[in-house]
C-alpha positions as CSV (number, residue, x, y, z in Angstrom):
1,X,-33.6,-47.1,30.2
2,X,-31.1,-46.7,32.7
3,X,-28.3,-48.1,30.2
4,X,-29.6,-45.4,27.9
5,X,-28.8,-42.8,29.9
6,X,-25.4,-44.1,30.9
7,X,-24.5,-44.5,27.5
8,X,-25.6,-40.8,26.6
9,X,-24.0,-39.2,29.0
10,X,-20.9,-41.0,27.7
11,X,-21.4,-39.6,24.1
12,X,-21.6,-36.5,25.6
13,X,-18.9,-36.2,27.8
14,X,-16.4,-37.6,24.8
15,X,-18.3,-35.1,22.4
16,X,-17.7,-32.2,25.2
17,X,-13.9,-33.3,25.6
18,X,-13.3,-32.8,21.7
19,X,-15.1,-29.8,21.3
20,X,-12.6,-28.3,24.3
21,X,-9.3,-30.0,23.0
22,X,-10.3,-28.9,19.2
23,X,-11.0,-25.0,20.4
24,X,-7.9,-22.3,19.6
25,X,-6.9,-20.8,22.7
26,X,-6.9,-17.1,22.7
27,X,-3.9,-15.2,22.6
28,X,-3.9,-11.8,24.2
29,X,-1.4,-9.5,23.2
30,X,-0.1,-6.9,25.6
31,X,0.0,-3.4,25.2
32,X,-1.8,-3.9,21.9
33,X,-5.0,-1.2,21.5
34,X,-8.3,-3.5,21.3
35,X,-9.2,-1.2,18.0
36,X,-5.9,-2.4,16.2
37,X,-4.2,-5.2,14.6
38,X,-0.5,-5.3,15.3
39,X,0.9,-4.3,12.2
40,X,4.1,-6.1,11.0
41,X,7.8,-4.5,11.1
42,X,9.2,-4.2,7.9
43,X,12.1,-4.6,6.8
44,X,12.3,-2.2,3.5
45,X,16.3,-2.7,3.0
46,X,15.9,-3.3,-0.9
47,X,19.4,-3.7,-2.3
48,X,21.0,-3.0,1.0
49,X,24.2,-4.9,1.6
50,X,25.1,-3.7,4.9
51,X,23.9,-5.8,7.7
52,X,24.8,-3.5,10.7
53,X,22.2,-1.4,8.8
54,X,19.6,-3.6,9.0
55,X,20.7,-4.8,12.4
56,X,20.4,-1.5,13.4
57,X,17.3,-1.1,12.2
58,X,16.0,-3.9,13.6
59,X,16.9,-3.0,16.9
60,X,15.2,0.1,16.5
61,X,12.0,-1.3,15.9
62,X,12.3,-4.2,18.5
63,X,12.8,-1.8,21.4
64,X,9.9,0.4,20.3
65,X,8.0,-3.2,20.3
66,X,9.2,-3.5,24.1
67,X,8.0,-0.2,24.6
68,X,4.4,-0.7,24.1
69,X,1.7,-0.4,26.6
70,X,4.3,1.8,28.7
71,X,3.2,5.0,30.3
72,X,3.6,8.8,28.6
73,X,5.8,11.0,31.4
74,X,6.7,14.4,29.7
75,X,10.0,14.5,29.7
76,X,10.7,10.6,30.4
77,X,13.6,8.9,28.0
78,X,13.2,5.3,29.8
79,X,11.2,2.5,30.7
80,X,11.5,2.8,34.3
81,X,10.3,6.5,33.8
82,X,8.3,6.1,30.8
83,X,8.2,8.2,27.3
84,X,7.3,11.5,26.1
85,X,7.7,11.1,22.0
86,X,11.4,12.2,21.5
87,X,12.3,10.6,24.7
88,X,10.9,7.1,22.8
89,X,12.9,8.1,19.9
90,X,16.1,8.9,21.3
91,X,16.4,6.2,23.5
92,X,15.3,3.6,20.5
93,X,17.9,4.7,18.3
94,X,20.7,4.9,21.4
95,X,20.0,1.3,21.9
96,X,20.8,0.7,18.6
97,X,24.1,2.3,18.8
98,X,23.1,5.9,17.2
99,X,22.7,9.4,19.7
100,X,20.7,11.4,17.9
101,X,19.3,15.4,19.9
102,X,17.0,15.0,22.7
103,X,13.8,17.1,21.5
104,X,11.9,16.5,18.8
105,X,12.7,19.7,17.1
106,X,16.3,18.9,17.3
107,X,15.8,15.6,15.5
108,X,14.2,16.9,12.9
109,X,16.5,19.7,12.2
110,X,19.4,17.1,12.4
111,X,18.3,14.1,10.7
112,X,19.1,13.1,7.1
113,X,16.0,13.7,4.6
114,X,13.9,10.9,3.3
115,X,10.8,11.3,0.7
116,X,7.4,10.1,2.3
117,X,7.4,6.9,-0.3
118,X,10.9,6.3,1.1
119,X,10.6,5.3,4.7
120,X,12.2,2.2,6.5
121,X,11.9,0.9,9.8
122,X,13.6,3.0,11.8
123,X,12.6,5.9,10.1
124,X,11.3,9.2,12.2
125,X,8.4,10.1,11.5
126,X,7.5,14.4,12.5
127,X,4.0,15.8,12.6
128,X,3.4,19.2,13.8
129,X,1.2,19.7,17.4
130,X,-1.5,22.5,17.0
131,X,-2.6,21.8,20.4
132,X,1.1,23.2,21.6
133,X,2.5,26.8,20.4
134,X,5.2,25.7,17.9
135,X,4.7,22.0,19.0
136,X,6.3,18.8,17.5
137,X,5.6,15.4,17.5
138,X,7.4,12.0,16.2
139,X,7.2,8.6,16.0
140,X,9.1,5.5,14.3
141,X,8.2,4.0,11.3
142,X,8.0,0.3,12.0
143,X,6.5,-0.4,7.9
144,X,3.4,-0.9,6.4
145,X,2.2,2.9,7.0
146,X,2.5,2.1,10.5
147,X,4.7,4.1,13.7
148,X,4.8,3.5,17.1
149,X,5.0,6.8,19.5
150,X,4.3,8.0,22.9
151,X,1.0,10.3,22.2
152,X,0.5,12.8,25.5
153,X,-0.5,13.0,29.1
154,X,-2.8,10.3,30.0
155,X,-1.2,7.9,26.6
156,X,0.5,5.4,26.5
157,X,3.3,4.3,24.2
158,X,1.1,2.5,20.8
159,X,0.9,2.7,17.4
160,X,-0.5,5.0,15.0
161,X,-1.6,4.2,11.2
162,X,-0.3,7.7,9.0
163,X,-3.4,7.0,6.8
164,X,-5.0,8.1,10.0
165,X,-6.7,12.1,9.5
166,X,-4.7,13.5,12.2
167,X,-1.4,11.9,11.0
168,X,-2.0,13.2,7.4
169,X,-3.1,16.7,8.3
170,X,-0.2,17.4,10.7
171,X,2.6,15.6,8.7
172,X,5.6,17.5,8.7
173,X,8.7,15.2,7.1
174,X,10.7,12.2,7.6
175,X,14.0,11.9,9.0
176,X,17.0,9.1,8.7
177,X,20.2,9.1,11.2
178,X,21.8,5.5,10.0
Protein backbone atom coordinates (compact mmCIF):
# COMPACT_ATOMS: atom_id res chain seq x y z
CA UNK A 1 0.00 0.00 0.00
CA UNK A 2 2.57 2.35 1.05
CA UNK A 3 4.35 1.93 -2.49
CA UNK A 4 0.96 2.81 -3.90
CA UNK A 5 0.81 5.97 -2.56
CA UNK A 6 4.40 6.91 -3.31
CA UNK A 7 3.93 6.06 -6.70
CA UNK A 8 0.64 8.28 -6.99
CA UNK A 9 1.79 11.09 -5.62
CA UNK A 10 4.47 10.80 -8.25
CA UNK A 11 1.95 10.66 -11.21
CA UNK A 12 0.57 13.51 -9.75
CA UNK A 13 3.15 15.72 -9.16
CA UNK A 14 4.57 15.04 -12.98
CA UNK A 15 0.79 15.42 -14.19
CA UNK A 16 0.65 18.92 -11.98
CA UNK A 17 4.11 20.07 -13.50
CA UNK A 18 2.75 19.69 -17.21
CA UNK A 19 -0.44 21.06 -16.62
CA UNK A 20 1.64 24.38 -15.17
CA UNK A 21 4.48 24.38 -17.90
CA UNK A 22 1.67 23.74 -20.79
CA UNK A 23 -0.67 26.77 -19.39
CA UNK A 24 -0.35 30.42 -21.60
CA UNK A 25 0.67 32.99 -19.35
CA UNK A 26 -1.50 35.98 -19.36
CA UNK A 27 -0.54 39.06 -20.89
CA UNK A 28 -1.88 42.23 -19.53
CA UNK A 29 -1.84 45.06 -21.61
CA UNK A 30 -1.55 48.55 -20.13
CA UNK A 31 -3.66 51.36 -20.48
CA UNK A 32 -5.97 49.05 -22.56
CA UNK A 33 -9.94 49.52 -21.34
CA UNK A 34 -11.03 45.89 -19.93
CA UNK A 35 -14.28 46.28 -22.39
CA UNK A 36 -11.92 46.51 -25.57
CA UNK A 37 -9.73 44.74 -27.76
CA UNK A 38 -6.80 46.75 -28.96
CA UNK A 39 -7.56 47.35 -32.36
CA UNK A 40 -4.65 47.21 -34.96
CA UNK A 41 -2.96 50.48 -36.62
CA UNK A 42 -3.34 50.48 -40.09
CA UNK A 43 -1.47 51.43 -42.43
CA UNK A 44 -3.98 52.49 -45.42
CA UNK A 45 -1.09 53.99 -47.73
CA UNK A 46 -2.48 52.21 -51.01
CA UNK A 47 -0.35 53.29 -53.93
CA UNK A 48 1.69 55.63 -51.83
CA UNK A 49 5.29 55.89 -52.79
CA UNK A 50 6.53 58.34 -50.31
CA UNK A 51 7.95 56.75 -47.32
CA UNK A 52 8.41 59.91 -45.10
CA UNK A 53 4.59 59.80 -45.56
CA UNK A 54 4.14 56.70 -44.14
CA UNK A 55 6.91 57.26 -41.67
CA UNK A 56 5.11 60.03 -40.64
CA UNK A 57 2.28 58.42 -40.21
CA UNK A 58 3.49 55.88 -38.36
CA UNK A 59 4.92 58.07 -35.85
CA UNK A 60 1.70 59.53 -35.41
CA UNK A 61 0.04 56.64 -34.38
CA UNK A 62 2.98 55.13 -32.29
CA UNK A 63 3.00 58.12 -29.96
CA UNK A 64 -0.73 58.14 -29.53
CA UNK A 65 0.02 54.26 -28.67
CA UNK A 66 2.48 55.63 -25.86
CA UNK A 67 -0.09 57.81 -24.88
CA UNK A 68 -2.54 55.43 -23.58
CA UNK A 69 -3.69 55.04 -20.04
CA UNK A 70 -2.31 58.74 -19.51
CA UNK A 71 -4.32 61.18 -17.55
CA UNK A 72 -6.94 63.98 -19.21
CA UNK A 73 -5.63 67.71 -17.85
CA UNK A 74 -7.65 70.46 -19.76
CA UNK A 75 -5.30 72.20 -21.36
CA UNK A 76 -2.27 69.58 -21.04
CA UNK A 77 -0.17 69.07 -24.59
CA UNK A 78 2.40 66.50 -22.78
CA UNK A 79 2.96 63.44 -21.04
CA UNK A 80 4.41 64.85 -18.04
CA UNK A 81 1.17 67.10 -17.90
CA UNK A 82 -1.17 64.80 -19.57
CA UNK A 83 -3.81 65.59 -22.57
CA UNK A 84 -6.89 67.41 -23.20
CA UNK A 85 -7.92 66.11 -27.02
CA UNK A 86 -6.15 68.81 -29.19
CA UNK A 87 -3.32 68.91 -26.80
CA UNK A 88 -2.99 64.75 -27.80
CA UNK A 89 -3.28 65.79 -31.29
CA UNK A 90 -0.87 68.47 -31.62
CA UNK A 91 1.69 67.00 -29.82
CA UNK A 92 1.27 63.58 -31.98
CA UNK A 93 1.65 65.11 -35.07
CA UNK A 94 4.74 67.61 -33.71
CA UNK A 95 6.51 64.47 -32.91
CA UNK A 96 6.17 63.50 -36.30
CA UNK A 97 7.71 66.53 -37.64
CA UNK A 98 4.18 68.47 -38.52
CA UNK A 99 2.89 71.81 -36.23
CA UNK A 100 -0.47 71.84 -36.84
CA UNK A 101 -3.01 74.95 -34.43
CA UNK A 102 -3.35 74.27 -30.88
CA UNK A 103 -7.32 74.00 -30.34
CA UNK A 104 -9.37 71.75 -31.78
CA UNK A 105 -11.30 74.28 -33.68
CA UNK A 106 -8.23 75.57 -35.24
CA UNK A 107 -7.36 72.12 -36.60
CA UNK A 108 -10.23 71.66 -38.07
CA UNK A 109 -10.48 74.85 -39.86
CA UNK A 110 -6.83 74.32 -41.04
CA UNK A 111 -6.49 70.81 -41.97
CA UNK A 112 -6.81 69.44 -45.51
CA UNK A 113 -10.34 67.61 -46.25
CA UNK A 114 -10.71 63.88 -46.40
CA UNK A 115 -14.07 61.85 -47.18
CA UNK A 116 -15.15 59.59 -44.13
CA UNK A 117 -14.30 56.30 -46.46
CA UNK A 118 -10.90 58.00 -46.84
CA UNK A 119 -9.20 58.04 -43.60
CA UNK A 120 -5.56 56.87 -42.78
CA UNK A 121 -3.69 56.55 -39.74
CA UNK A 122 -2.90 59.71 -38.75
CA UNK A 123 -6.00 61.06 -39.81
CA UNK A 124 -8.08 63.66 -37.28
CA UNK A 125 -10.96 62.73 -36.49
CA UNK A 126 -13.69 66.04 -35.29
CA UNK A 127 -16.91 65.39 -33.47
CA UNK A 128 -18.96 68.11 -32.16
CA UNK A 129 -19.37 68.42 -27.96
CA UNK A 130 -23.09 69.17 -27.03
CA UNK A 131 -22.18 69.07 -23.53
CA UNK A 132 -19.92 72.41 -24.15
CA UNK A 133 -21.44 75.69 -25.92
CA UNK A 134 -19.84 75.54 -29.41
CA UNK A 135 -17.67 72.52 -28.22
CA UNK A 136 -15.23 70.38 -30.32
CA UNK A 137 -13.70 67.19 -29.92
CA UNK A 138 -10.92 65.03 -31.89
CA UNK A 139 -9.17 62.19 -31.99
CA UNK A 140 -6.64 60.09 -34.39
CA UNK A 141 -7.56 57.66 -36.66
CA UNK A 142 -5.31 54.74 -35.93
CA UNK A 143 -7.43 52.23 -38.77
CA UNK A 144 -10.03 49.81 -38.66
CA UNK A 145 -12.83 52.40 -37.53
CA UNK A 146 -10.82 52.94 -34.59
CA UNK A 147 -9.20 56.52 -32.87
CA UNK A 148 -7.41 57.15 -29.90
CA UNK A 149 -8.35 60.55 -27.88
CA UNK A 150 -8.21 62.15 -24.55
CA UNK A 151 -12.19 62.05 -23.63
CA UNK A 152 -12.74 64.77 -20.50
CA UNK A 153 -12.19 65.45 -16.85
CA UNK A 154 -11.85 62.34 -14.93
CA UNK A 155 -10.65 60.21 -18.71
CA UNK A 156 -7.94 59.05 -19.56
CA UNK A 157 -6.20 59.03 -22.93
CA UNK A 158 -8.04 55.45 -24.85
CA UNK A 159 -9.66 54.50 -27.79
CA UNK A 160 -12.92 55.02 -29.23
CA UNK A 161 -14.64 52.71 -32.04
CA UNK A 162 -16.67 55.57 -34.53
CA UNK A 163 -19.28 52.83 -35.03
CA UNK A 164 -19.83 53.82 -31.42
CA UNK A 165 -23.59 56.07 -31.06
CA UNK A 166 -21.93 58.93 -29.63
CA UNK A 167 -19.14 59.04 -32.31
CA UNK A 168 -21.72 58.75 -35.21
CA UNK A 169 -24.20 61.28 -33.88
CA UNK A 170 -21.59 63.96 -33.14
CA UNK A 171 -19.33 63.41 -36.27
CA UNK A 172 -18.35 66.48 -37.67
CA UNK A 173 -15.43 65.76 -40.57
CA UNK A 174 -12.08 64.51 -41.04
CA UNK A 175 -8.96 66.36 -41.46
CA UNK A 176 -5.27 65.52 -43.10
CA UNK A 177 -2.04 67.93 -42.44
CA UNK A 178 0.77 65.47 -44.31
Amino acid sequence: MNRFIKYSCCIALIALSFSCASRKETVYQNHIPATQKKPPIQDSDQGSSSIKLSEQKKMIARHAVKSLGLPYKWGGNSPETGFDCSGLTSYTHKKAGIIIPRTAKAQFNKGQFVEKQNLQTGDLVFFNAPQKKGGWHVGIYIGKGHIIHAPGNGSKVTYGDLNHPYFKKYYMGTRRYY
